[in-house]
N, C-alpha and C positions, 0 to 999 in steps of 0.2 A: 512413551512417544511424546511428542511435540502437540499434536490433535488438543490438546486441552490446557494448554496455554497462551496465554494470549503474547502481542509481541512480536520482535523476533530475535529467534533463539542463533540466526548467524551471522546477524548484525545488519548494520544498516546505515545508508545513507543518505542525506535529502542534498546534496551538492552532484550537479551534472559534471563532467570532465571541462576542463576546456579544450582549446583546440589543440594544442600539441600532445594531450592526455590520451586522443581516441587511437595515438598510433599505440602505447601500450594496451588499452583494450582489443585493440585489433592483433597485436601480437600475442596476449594471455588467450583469449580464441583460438588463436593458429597451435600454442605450445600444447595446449590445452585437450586438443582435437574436440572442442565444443563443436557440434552439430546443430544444436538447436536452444534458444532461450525462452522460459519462463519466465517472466517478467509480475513481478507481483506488488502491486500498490495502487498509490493515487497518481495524482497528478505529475508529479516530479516522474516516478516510475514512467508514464504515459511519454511523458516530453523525453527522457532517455531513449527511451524506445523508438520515439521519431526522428530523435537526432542520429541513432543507428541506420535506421531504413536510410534516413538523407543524407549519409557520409558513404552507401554503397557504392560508388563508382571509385571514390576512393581509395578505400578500403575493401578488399572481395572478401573478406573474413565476416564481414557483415552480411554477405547473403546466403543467411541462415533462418529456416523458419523464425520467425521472433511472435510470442501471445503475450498479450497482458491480461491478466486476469486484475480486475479490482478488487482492494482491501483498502477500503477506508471510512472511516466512520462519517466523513461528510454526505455518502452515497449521492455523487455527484458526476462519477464518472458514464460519459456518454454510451450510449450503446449500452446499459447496463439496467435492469429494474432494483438490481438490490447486489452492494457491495459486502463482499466480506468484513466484519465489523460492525457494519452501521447497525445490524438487530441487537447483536452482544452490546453493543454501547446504549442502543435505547434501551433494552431490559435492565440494563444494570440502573439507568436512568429512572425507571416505572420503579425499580424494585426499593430506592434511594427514598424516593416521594413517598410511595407508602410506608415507609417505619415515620418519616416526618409527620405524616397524618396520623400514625398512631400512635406518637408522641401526641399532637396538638388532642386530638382526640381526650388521651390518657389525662390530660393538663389543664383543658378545655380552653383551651390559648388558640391563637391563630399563628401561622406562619406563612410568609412569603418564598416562596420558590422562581428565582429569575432564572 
């Protein structure tokens, strides 16, 4: 399974459509028979997702459940106490600092961590 890597394994993208781009979203929906979106990230994710809800009168393919769940290591998305990512990023971070300390340690050196 996927559960244990990090990433993503079906790609990805940080560019929003523009405007003439949401009629093919709105047609891979209809072709599609999507019923509903999971929407998984940060910020860009978030902003997609609002330019969906805002193009509904436009577009009726858009009114479809839509969640965003956050994943991002800034853990900064609103409504949120803790995104997916930001612990895995810190531990890897804690986990990074201490071999450097037991380096410095081993050496009796000092080292800077910015």
């Amino acid at each position: 399974g996927w559960a244990h890597t990090g990433g993503s394994e079906l790609g990805t993208n940080r560019d929003l459509p523009d405007g003439g781009e949401y009629y093919l979203v709105a047609r891979n929906i209809e072709e599609h028979k999507i019923d509903a979106l999971l929407i998984i990230g940060g910020t860009t994710a978030y902003d997609g997702a609002y330019e969906l809800c805002r193009r509904r009168d436009s577009f009726p393919s858009f009114n479809i459940p839509i969640v965003c769940l956050p994943a991002t290591i800034d853990n900064d998305r609103p409504g949120s106490d803790l995104s997916i990512g930001a612990d895995t990023a810190l531990n890897s971070i804690v986990e990074a600092v201490d071999k450097i300390k037991q380096s410095a340690v081993a050496s009796r050196r000092s080292f800077v961590v910015e």
